[in-house]
N, C-alpha and C positions, 0 to 999 in steps of 0.2 A: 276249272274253267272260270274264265270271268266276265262280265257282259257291262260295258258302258251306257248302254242305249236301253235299259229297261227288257232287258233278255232279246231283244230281237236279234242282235249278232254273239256270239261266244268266241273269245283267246284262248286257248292251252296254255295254261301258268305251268307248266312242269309237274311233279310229284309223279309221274307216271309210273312209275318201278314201284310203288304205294297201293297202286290198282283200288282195295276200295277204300269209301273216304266215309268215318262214321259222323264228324262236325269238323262245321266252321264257324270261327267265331271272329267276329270283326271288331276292333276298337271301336267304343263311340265317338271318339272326339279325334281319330285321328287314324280312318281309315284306311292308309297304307298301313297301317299295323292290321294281320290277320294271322290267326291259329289257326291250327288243322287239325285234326285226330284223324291220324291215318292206321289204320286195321291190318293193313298189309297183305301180302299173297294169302291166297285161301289154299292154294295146294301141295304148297312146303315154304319154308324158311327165307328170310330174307330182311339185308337191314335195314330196308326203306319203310320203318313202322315206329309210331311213337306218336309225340306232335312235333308238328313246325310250324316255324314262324317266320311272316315276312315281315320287313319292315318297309318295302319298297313295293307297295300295290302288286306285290305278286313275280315282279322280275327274279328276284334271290328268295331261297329256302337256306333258315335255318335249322339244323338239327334238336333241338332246346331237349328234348325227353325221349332220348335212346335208352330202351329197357336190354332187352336181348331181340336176337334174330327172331325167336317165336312169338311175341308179347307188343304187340300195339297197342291201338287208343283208340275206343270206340265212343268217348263222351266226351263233351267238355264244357264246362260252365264257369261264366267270368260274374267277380261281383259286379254287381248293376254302381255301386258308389265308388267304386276302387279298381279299375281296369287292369290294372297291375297284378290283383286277384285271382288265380285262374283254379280250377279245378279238374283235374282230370284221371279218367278212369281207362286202366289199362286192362286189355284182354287180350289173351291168346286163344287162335280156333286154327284150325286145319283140316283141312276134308281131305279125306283118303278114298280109293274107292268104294270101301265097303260101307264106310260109315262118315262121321262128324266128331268132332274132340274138339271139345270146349272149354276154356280157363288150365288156369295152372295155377304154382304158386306165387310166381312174377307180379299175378296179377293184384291188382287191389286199387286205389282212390289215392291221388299223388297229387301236392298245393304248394303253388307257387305264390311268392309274395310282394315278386321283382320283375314281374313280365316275363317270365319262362328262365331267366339265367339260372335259376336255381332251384330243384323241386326237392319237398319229403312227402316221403309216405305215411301215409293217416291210419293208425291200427288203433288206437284206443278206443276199446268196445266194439268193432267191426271182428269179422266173423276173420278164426284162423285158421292157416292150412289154405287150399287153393280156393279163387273163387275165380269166375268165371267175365258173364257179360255183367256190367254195371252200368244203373243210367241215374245221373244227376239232374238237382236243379238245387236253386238259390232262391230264400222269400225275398222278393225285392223291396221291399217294404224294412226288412232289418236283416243286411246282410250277415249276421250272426247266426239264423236259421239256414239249415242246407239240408237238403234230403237225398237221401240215394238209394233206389232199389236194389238191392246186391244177391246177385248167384252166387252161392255157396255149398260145399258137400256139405256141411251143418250149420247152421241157423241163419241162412240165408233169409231174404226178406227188405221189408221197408223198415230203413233205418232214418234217425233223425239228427244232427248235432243244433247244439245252441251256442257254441263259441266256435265258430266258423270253422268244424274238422277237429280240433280238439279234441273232444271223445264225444261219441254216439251211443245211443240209447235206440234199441231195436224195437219198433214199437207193433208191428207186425208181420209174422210168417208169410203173408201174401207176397207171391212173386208169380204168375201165372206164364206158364212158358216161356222162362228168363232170355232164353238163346233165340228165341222168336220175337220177342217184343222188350223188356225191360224196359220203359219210358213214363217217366215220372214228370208232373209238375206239381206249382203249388200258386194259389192263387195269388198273385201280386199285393189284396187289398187283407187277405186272413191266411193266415199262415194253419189253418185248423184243415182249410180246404184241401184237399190233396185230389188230383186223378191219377190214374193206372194205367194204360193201357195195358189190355189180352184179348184175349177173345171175348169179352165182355170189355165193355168201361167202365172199372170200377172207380168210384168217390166213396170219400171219406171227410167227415166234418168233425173230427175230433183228432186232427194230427195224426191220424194213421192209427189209432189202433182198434177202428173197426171199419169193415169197406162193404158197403154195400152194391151189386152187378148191376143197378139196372140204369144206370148214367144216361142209356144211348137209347130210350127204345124207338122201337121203328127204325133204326139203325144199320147199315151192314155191319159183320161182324170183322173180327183181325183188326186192331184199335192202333196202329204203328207210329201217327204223329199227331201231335196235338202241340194247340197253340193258346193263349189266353190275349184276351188285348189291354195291354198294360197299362192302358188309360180308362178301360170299363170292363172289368171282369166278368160280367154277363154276356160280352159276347166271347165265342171259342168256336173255331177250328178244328174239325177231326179228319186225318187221312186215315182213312181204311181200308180196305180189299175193295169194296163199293165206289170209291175215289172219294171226293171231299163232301162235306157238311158242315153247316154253321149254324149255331145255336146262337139265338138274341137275349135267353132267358135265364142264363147261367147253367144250361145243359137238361131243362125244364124240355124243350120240344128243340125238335131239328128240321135242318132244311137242306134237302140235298141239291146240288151245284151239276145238274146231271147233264152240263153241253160241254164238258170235257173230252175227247177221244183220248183216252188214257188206259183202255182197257187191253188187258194182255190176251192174246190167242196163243192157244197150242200147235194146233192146227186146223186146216179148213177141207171143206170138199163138197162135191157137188152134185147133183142128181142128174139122169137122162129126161127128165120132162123138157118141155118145151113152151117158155122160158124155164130153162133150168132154175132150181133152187139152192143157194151158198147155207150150207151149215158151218158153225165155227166153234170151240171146242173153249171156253175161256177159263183163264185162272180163277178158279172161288166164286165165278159169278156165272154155272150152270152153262150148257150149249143150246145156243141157237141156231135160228134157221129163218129164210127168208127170199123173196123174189128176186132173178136179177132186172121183171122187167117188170111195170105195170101200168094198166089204161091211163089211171091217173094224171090229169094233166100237171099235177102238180111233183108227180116223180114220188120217189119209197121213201115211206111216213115211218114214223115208231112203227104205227098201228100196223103195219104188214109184218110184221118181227114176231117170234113167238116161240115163246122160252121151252126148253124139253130138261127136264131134270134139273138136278139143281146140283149145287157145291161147285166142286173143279170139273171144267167139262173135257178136260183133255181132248186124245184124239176122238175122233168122227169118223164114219165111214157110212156113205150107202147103199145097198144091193144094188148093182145096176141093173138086173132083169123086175125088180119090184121096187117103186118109188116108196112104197108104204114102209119101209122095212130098215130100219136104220140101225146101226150098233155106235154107240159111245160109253 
């Protein structure tokens, strides 16, 4: 999708038979050029996966990095000096109904040096045999530095090159639930700076090869996107299971952005009082419960909401012959 008008209306650019889309990377200097990393079907095979690229704001798709029908792209990273640069990590997954299957050997870190017309694959010092999800980034500051967190059956981890892919040097085993998160940056101004997200937000100040958990506190957990601002590295952006926060301090204290409605429900239900009560069941952020009416002249506040357990609150249900009596 694409939006002219600062997100208020959205077009359908195509890619649809792609279904999910892991990036997009736009030119800087010449924004009808865009990449994709498209992931492709999650529940069998199909050759709408790899990346593409427009060169016409999105009217035409090209195919630029067709792996196989099982093997798309779930990252992609362009040098910040060289747009022509691109970096992309290819993955295979599939869900069946019993389970999930993730990577293969298809998969691995593929670079372009001509705008997509032409890619190789990056193995020097990268882990061999199959690997999985991978996420990149690039020190903007001297694109010769690149980092990549890589799912691997063995020696998977944070990897680093110094001659842009060249060969990599593994500088730590941390990957914390690769198929759930894998998302790497690096600070624009120090390339020593590293974060992680997992279920913690792990940083590291010596290039990766030691990370300390405690990035985020006060924080929700599930660490899925993150941002730096690449004109003052102190300030950063986290999306979380919690929705967003912004840190002024270099990730020293956080501020949560909590007038988003963004929050997922499972499902809801409701009681026989009178005004009845809406319980609701939320992904990772516990069930709630709350009035559908009150005196208040001023109508339902936070403060009438009130939280019952905690984690995923899936479904809800209330006894109808006993208001007190609830199962989730």
């Amino acid at each position: 999708y694409k939006s002219t008008d600062g997100g208020r209306t959205w077009t359908h650019m195509g890619l649809a038979e792609t279904h999910h889309i892991g990036r997009i990377v736009v030119h800087p200097l010449d924004t009808d050029i865009v990449y994709v990393a498209a992931v492709g079907r999650l529940w069998g095979p199909n050759p709408e996966r790899g990346v593409f690229r427009t060169m016409d704001g999105g009217r035409t798709w090209e195919h630029v990095l067709a792996i196989d029908e099982h093997t798309g792209a779930i990252d992609l990273a362009m040098d910040p000096l060289n747009p022509k640069t691109l970096y992309a990590a290819a993955y295979a997954r599939q869900r069946t109904g019993w389970g999930f299957n993730g990577g293969n050997e298809a998969g691995g870190i593929f670079k372009t040096v001509d705008g997509g017309r032409t890619w190789t694959e990056l193995t020097n010092g990268l882990p061999d045999g199959a690997t999985g999800r991978i996420g990149l980034d690039i020190y903007r500051s001297d694109p010769n530095v690149v980092y990549a967190i890589v799912e691997a059956e063995e020696d998977g981890g944070v990897y680093r090159s110094e001659d842009k892919g060249g060969s990599w040097t593994r500088m730590s085993p941390l990957n914390p639930r690769p198929m759930y998160f894998s998302q790497i940056r690096v600070d624009p101004n120090d390339d020593d700076r590293i974060y992680v997200g997992g279920v913690q937000l792990h940083i590291s100040d010596d290039g990766g090869r030691t990370f300390r958990d405690d990035g985020a506190p006060g924080v929700h957990l599930d660490h899925h996107a993150f941002w730096i601002d690449p004109s003052n590295s102190r300030h950063l952006i986290d999306g979380n299971d919690g929705g967003i926060w912004v840190s002024r301090d270099k990730a020293a204290t956080w501020e949560h952005l909590n007038n988003y409605p963004i929050g997922q429900f499972y499902h809801v239900a409701v009681d026989m009082q009178e005004p009845y009560h809406i319980f609701g069941g939320m992904q990772d952020n516990a069930t709630w419960g709350g009035p559908s009416a009150v005196r208040d002249r001023q109508g339902i506040a936070n403060e009438h909401w009130y939280q019952m357990l905690a984690c995923d609150g899936m479904f809800v249900a209330v006894d109808p012959s006993d208001d007190e009596t609830m199962y989730t």
